[in-house]
N, C-alpha and C positions, 0 to 999 in steps of 0.2 A: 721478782717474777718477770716485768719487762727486761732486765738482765738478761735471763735464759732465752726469752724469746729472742732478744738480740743478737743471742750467739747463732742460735737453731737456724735464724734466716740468714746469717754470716754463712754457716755451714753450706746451707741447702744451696746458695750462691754459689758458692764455691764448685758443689757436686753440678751445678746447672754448667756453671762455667768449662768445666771436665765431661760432660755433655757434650757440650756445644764442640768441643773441639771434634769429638767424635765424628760429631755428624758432620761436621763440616769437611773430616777425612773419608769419610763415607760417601758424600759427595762428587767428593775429586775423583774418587773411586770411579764410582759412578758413569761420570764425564767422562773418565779414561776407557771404559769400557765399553759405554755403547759407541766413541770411536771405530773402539776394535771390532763392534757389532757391526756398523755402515760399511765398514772395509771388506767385513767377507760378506756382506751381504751384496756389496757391489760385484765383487769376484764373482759370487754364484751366481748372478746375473751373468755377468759375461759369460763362467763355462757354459749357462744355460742355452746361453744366442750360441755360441759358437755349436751344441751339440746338435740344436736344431736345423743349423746347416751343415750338416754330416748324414749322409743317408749311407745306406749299407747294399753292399752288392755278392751275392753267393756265386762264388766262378763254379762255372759248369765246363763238363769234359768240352775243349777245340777253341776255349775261350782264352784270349789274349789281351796285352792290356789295352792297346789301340784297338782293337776289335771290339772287347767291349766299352770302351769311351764312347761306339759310334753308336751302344743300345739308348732307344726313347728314353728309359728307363733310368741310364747316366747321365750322360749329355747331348745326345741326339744324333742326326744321321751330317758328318761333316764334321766331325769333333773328334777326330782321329788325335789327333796332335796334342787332346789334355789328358792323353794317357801319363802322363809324366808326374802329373798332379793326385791321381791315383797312387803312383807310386811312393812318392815324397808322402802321402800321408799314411804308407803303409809299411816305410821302412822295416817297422817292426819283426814284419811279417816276410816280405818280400825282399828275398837277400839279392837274388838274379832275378831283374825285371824281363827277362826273357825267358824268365820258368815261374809261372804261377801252377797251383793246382787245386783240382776240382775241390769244390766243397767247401776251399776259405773265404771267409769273410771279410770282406773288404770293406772300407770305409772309403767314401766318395765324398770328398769336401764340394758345398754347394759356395756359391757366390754369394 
């Protein structure tokens, strides 16, 4: 009788041991992974600041891009000269910075 019992808790030893490895691989798991959690959580952070200094500007008809760098609304009156900054963030969009047109969307990177 003590025999059997000897083996059973041999056994279950064993299965505890095969266990443990699991979890200890589950672990590592784990660890590796809310890594990779902190990393994009930092990212989104950043696109986050970075979108919040980004405002948007709708060109209307006789608008230009130094013309309107000088609106309150952009960069103010005297601010002729970060038209260029407008541009560079709207390569996308704006192939000839001396031809915008009404009605696009612009993005105006903030400081």
């Amino acid at each position: 009788m003590i025999q059997e019992y000897q083996t059973k808790e041999a056994e279950l030893q064993a299965k505890i041991q095969d266990v443990q490895k699991v979890v200890d691989g589950l672990n590592a798991d784990v660890k590796d992974l809310q890594g990779k959690i902190d990393a994009v959580s930092k990212e989104l952070e950043d696109c986050q600041a970075t979108l919040e200094k980004i405002s948007k500007y709708v060109v209307k008809p006789g608008d230009w891009l130094s013309k309107l760098a000088e609106y309150d609304e952009v960069y103010g009156h005297g601010n002729y000269r970060r038209w260029k900054e407008i541009y560079k963030a709207n390569t996308d969009l704006i192939k000839n910075p001396d031809l915008i047109l009404p009605g696009w969307e612009l993005k105006i990177p903030r400081p």
